[in-house]
C-alpha positions as a printed NumPy array, in Angstrom:
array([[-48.83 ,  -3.602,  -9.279],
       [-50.365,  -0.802,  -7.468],
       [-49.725,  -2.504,  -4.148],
       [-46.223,  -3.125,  -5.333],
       [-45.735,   0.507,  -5.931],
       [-48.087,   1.431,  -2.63 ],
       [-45.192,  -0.681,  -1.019],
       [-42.253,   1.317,  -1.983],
       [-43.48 ,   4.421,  -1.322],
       [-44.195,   3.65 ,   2.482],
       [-40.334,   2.38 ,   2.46 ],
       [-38.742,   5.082,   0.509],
       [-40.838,   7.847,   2.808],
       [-38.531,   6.176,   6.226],
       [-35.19 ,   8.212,   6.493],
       [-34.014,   5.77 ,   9.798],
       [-32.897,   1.881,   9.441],
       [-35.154,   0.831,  12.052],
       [-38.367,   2.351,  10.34 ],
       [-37.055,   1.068,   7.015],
       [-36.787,  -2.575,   8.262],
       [-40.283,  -2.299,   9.802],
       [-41.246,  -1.175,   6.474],
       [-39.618,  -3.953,   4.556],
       [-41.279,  -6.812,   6.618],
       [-44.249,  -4.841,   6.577],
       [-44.067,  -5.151,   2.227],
       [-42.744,  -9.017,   2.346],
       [-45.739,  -9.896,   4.822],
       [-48.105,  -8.462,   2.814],
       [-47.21 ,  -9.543,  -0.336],
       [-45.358, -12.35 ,  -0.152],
       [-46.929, -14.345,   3.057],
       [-43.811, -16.054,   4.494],
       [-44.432, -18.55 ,   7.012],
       [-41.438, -16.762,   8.666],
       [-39.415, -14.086,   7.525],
       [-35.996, -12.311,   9.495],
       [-34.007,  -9.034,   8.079],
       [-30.433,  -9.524,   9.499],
       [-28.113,  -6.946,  10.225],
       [-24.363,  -8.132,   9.505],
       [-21.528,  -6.51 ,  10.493],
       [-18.142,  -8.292,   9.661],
       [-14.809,  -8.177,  11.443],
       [-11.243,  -9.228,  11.362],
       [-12.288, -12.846,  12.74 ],
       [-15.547, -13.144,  12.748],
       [-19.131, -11.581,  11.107],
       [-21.858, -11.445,  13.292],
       [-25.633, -10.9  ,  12.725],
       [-28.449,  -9.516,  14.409],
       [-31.868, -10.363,  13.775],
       [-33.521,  -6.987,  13.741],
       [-37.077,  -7.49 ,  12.325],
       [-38.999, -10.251,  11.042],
       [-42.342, -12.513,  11.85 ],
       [-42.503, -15.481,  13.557],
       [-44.143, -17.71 ,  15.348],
       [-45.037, -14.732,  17.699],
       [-46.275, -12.435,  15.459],
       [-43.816,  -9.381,  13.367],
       [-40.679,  -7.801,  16.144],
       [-39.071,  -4.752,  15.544],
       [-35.283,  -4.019,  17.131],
       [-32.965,  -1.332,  16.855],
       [-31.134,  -1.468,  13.898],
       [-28.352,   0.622,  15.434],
       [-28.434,  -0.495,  18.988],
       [-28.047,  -4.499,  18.751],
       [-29.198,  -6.206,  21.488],
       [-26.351,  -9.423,  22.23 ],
       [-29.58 , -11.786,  22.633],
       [-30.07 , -11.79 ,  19.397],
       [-26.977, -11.847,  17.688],
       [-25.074, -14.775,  16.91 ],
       [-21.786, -15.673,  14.687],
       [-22.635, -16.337,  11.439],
       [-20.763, -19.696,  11.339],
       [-23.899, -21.115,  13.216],
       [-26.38 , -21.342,  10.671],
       [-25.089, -22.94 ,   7.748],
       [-27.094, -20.975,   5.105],
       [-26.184, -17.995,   6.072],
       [-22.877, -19.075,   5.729],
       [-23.158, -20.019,   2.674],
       [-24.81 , -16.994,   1.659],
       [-22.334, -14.537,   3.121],
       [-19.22 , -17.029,   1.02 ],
       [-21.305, -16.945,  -1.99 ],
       [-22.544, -13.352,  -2.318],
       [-25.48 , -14.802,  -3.65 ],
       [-29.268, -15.842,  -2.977],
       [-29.136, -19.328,  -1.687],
       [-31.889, -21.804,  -1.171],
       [-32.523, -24.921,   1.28 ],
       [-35.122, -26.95 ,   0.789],
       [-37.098, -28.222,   3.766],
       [-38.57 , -31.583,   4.578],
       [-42.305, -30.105,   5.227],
       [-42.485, -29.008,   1.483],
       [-41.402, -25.355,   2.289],
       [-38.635, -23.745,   1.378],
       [-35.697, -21.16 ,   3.017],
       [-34.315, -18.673,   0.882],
       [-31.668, -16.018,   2.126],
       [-30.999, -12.988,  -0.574],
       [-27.892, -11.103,   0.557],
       [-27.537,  -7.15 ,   0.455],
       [-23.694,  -6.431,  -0.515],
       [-21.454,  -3.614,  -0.335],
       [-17.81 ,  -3.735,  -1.114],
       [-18.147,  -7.637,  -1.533],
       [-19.227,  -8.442,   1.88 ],
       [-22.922,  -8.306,   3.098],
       [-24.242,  -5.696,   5.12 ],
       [-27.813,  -7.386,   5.433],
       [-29.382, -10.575,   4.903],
       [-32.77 , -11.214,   4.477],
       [-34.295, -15.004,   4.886],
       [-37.911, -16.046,   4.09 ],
       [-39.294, -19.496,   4.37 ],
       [-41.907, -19.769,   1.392],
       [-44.417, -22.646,  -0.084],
       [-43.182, -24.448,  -2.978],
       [-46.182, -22.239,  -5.206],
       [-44.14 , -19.566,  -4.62 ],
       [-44.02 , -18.71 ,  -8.358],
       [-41.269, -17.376, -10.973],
       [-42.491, -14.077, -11.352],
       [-43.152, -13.4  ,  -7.339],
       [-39.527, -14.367,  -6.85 ],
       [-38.236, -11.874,  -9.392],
       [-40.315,  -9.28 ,  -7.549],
       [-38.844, -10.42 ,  -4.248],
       [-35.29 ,  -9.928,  -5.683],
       [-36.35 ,  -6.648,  -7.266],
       [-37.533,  -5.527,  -3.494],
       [-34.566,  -7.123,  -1.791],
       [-32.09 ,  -4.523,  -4.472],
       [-34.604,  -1.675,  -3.662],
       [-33.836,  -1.872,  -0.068],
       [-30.268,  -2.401,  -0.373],
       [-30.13 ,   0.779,  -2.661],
       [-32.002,   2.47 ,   0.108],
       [-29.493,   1.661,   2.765],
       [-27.056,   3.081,   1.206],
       [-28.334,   6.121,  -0.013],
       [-29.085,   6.71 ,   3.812],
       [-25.689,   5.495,   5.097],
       [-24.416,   7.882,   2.852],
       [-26.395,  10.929,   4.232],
       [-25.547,   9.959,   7.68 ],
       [-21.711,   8.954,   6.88 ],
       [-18.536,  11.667,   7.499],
       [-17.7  ,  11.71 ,   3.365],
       [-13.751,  11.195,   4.277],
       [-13.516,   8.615,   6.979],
       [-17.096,   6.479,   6.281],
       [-17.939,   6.896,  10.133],
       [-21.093,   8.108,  11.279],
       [-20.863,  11.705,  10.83 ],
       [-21.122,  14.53 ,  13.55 ],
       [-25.122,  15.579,  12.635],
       [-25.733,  11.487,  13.44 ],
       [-23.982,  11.625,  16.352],
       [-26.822,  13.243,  18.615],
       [-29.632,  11.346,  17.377],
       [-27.622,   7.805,  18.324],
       [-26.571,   9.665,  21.69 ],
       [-30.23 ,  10.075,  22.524],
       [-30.971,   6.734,  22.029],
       [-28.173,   5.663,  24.246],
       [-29.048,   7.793,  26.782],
       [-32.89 ,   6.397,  26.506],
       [-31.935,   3.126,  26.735],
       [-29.478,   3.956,  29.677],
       [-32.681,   5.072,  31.424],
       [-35.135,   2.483,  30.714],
       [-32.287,  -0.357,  31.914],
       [-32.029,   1.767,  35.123],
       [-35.586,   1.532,  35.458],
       [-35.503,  -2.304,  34.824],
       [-35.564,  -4.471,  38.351],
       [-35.414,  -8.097,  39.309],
       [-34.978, -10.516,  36.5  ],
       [-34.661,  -8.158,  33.933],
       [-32.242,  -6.192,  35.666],
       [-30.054,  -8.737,  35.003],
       [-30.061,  -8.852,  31.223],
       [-28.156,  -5.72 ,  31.079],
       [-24.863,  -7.908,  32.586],
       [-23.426,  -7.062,  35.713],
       [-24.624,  -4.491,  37.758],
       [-21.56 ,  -2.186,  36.984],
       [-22.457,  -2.248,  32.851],
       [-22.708,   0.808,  31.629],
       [-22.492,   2.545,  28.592],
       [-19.711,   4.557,  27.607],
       [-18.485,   7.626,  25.243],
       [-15.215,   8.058,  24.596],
       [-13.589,  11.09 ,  22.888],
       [-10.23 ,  10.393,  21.075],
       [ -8.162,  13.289,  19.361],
       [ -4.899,  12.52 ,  17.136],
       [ -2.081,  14.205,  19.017],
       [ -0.341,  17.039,  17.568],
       [ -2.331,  16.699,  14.257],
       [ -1.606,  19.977,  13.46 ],
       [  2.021,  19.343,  12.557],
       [  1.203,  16.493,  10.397],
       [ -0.955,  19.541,   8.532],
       [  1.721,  21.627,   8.769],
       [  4.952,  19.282,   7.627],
       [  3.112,  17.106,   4.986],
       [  0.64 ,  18.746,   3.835],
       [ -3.704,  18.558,   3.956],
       [ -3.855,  15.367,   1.417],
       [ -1.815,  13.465,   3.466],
       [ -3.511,  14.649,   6.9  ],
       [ -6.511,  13.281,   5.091],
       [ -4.679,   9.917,   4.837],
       [ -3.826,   9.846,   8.343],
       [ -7.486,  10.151,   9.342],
       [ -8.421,   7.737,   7.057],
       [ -6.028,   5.119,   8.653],
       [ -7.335,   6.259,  12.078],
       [-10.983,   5.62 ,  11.205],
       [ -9.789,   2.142,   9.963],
       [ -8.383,   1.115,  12.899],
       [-10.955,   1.966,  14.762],
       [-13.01 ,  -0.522,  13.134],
       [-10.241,  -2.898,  13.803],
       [-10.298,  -2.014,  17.187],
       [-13.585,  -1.939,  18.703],
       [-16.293,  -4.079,  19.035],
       [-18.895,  -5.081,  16.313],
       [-21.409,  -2.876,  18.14 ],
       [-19.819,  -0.115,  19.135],
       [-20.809,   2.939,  17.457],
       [-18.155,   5.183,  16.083],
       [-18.322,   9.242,  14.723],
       [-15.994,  11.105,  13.498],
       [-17.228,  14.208,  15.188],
       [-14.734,  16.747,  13.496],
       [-11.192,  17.748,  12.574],
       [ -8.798,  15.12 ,  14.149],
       [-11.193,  14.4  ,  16.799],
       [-13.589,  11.258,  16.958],
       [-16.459,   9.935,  19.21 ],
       [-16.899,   6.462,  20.434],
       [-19.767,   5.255,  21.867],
       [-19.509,   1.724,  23.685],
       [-21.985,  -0.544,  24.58 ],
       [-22.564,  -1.919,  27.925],
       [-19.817,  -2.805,  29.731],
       [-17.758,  -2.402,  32.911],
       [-14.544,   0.116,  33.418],
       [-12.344,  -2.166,  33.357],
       [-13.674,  -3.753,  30.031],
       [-13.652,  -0.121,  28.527],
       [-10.297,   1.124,  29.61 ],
       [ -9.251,  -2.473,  27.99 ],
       [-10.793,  -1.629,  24.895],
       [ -9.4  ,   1.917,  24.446],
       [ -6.441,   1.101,  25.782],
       [ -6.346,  -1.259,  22.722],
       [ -7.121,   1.093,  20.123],
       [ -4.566,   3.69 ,  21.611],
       [ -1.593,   0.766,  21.501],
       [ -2.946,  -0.294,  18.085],
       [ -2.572,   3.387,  16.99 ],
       [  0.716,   3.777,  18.157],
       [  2.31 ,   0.722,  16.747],
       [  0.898,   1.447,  13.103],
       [  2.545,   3.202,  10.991],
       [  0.799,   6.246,   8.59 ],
       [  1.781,   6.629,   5.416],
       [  4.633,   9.012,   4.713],
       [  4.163,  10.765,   8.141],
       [  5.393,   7.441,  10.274],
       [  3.929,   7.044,  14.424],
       [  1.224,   9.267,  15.198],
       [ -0.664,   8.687,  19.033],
       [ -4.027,   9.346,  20.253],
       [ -4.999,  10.507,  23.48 ],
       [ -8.451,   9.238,  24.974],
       [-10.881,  10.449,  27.817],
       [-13.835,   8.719,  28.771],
       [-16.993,   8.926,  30.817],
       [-20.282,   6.726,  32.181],
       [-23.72 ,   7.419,  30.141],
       [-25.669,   8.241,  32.94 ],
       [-29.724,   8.115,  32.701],
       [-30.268,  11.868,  33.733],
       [-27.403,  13.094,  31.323],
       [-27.547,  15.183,  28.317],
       [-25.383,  15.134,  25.577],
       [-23.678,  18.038,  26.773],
       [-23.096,  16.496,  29.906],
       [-21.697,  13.045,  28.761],
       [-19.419,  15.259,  26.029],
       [-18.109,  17.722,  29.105],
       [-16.954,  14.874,  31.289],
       [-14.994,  12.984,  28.58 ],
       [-13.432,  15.911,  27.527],
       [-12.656,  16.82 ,  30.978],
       [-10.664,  13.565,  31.109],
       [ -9.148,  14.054,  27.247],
       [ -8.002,  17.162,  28.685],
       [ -5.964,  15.758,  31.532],
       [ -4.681,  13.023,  29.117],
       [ -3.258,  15.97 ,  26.742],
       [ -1.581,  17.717,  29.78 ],
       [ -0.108,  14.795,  31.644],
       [  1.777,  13.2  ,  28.441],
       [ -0.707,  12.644,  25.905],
       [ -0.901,   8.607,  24.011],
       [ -2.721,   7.769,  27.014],
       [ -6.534,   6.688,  28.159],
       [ -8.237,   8.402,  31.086],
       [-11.693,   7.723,  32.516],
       [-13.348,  10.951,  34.453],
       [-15.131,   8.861,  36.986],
       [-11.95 ,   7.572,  38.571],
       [-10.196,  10.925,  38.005],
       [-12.672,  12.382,  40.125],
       [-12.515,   9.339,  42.886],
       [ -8.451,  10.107,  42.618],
       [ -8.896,  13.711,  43.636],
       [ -6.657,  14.26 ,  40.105],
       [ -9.735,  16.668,  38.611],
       [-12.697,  18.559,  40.493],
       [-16.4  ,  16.874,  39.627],
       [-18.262,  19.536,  37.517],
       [-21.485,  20.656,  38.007],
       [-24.802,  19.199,  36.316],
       [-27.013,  20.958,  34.63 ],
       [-29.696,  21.351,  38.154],
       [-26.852,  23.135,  39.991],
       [-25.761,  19.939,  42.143],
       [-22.413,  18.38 ,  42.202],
       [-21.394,  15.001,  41.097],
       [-20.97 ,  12.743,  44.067],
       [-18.769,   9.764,  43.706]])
């Protein structure tokens, strides 16, 4: 019992997903001694639900991964392992037994009726009554964890990541922009093509202030809720989304080229304008964008999207703009870095 309680202490002390999960595999090792053990990360879309395996043991000892950054190795549709299908439809521990006298057991962590972890252990068949009612005991522990930390991290109107989050996720984007631009040969190549990138996008409701003005704060309130739903609908399973204040919100997107990005935006701005908001009808959304470099700062990356926002908002607005080819188009001047050179392109 005191190790039980030893256990919970180390997890409830970690205030960051990743520390939490090592913490949780960490307690299930030590108590529990799966022959192998994974903590999934689900995240569920219109089509599909995907999941990461972000910690766990294996054959190669415990890994730890990112919780908020997932890395596309290691992710795979749910549809491709049966029991975690079946877990995900069922909302519900399931259990499979295996032909070497083990067994694999998958408890699910829900939230609004759809799972936002899984976590799958493959036990001896003296696993024992009382251990598994422990092990489900854990398994609600750490769910109620979760959310008490999503909470503190979430915007309390929308449910995106809220602006304090926003520069603690930026700095690990802009870490991991540096250590793939350290990367060479082979591993260079696991970042995609060599014009992958990360990307943050700043997107701002157009003319919000007359939605205030004509209908009223509750219903502005609506209309931000409806944008932050869409852009769940409209972005990809591991992009990370703020909403970093008033009618403006951040998007950060993972790897990809500028073509793939301007797609992606360009899809969320043409979603936007063909939905209709409650009683205040169209609304649009005007989008600039910019590369995550590996020298940048937050300031930097934040400057250069607004830069192109701003040119969006004075040449029409409902439009996307990326800063890196308004600079090659001569259409705004590069701005200075922080060391006092200028952008070359």
């Amino acid at each position: 019992m005191l190790e039980l309680i030893s256990h919970v202490v180390q997890i409830s002390a970690r205030r960051d997903r990743t520390e939490i999960n090592s913490a949780m595999v960490d307690t299930l090792l030590d108590l529990f001694q799966p022959q192998n053990l994974t903590i999934y990360r689900c995240y569920t879309g219109n089509k599909k639900t995907v999941v990461f395996a972000c910690a766990g043991y294996g054959q190669n000892g415990q890994f730890l991964r990112n919780a908020y950054l997932p890395d596309h190795h290691y992710c795979h549709p749910i549809e491709r392992d049966p029991l975690l299908h079946r877990c995900r439809k069922e909302l519900s521990a399931v259990i499979d037994f295996l032909e070497d006298g083990t067994h694999r057991i998958v408890f699910p962590v829900i939230r609004l009726n759809e799972p936002i972890y899984l976590i799958e252990l493959t036990l001896t068949d003296e696993f024992s009554a009382d251990q598994r009612v422990t092990l489900m005991g854990l398994v609600e522990y750490f769910g109620n964890h979760i959310s008490l930390l999503d909470y503190g991290e979430a915007d309390t109107l929308t449910g995106l990541a809220s602006r304090k989050t926003f520069d603690k996720h930026l700095f690990e984007l802009l870490g991991k922009a540096a250590s793939d631009e350290m990367l060479s040969g082979p591993e260079s190549r696991r970042r995609g093509t060599p014009d992958s990138n990360h990307w943050l996008a700043v997107c701002d409701i157009d003319h919000f202030k007359q939605v205030n003005d004509n209908f009223g704060h509750l219903i502005g309130d609506e209309v931000l809720i409806m944008m932050a739903q869409e852009m769940r609908h409209s972005f990809r399973f591991d992009d990370q989304l703020f909403r970093f204040g008033g009618e403006e919100f951040v998007a950060l997107l993972q790897p990809t080229e500028e073509k793939h990005a301007f797609a992606t935006l360009e899809r969320f701005r043409t979603n936007v304008e063909n939905q209709m908001f409650s009683r205040v009808g169209r609304i649009t959304v005007s989008v600039g964008f910019s590369v995550l470099k590996p020298n940048d700062t937050p300031t930097d990356v934040i400057d250069r999207a607004d830069e192109a926002l701003y040119f969006a908002k004075r040449n029409g607005r409902n439009r996307v703009d990326c800063y890196e080819t308004l600079v090659a188009n001569g259409d705004v001047a590069a701005k200075e870095i922080a060391k006092g050179e200028v952008e070359l392109f």
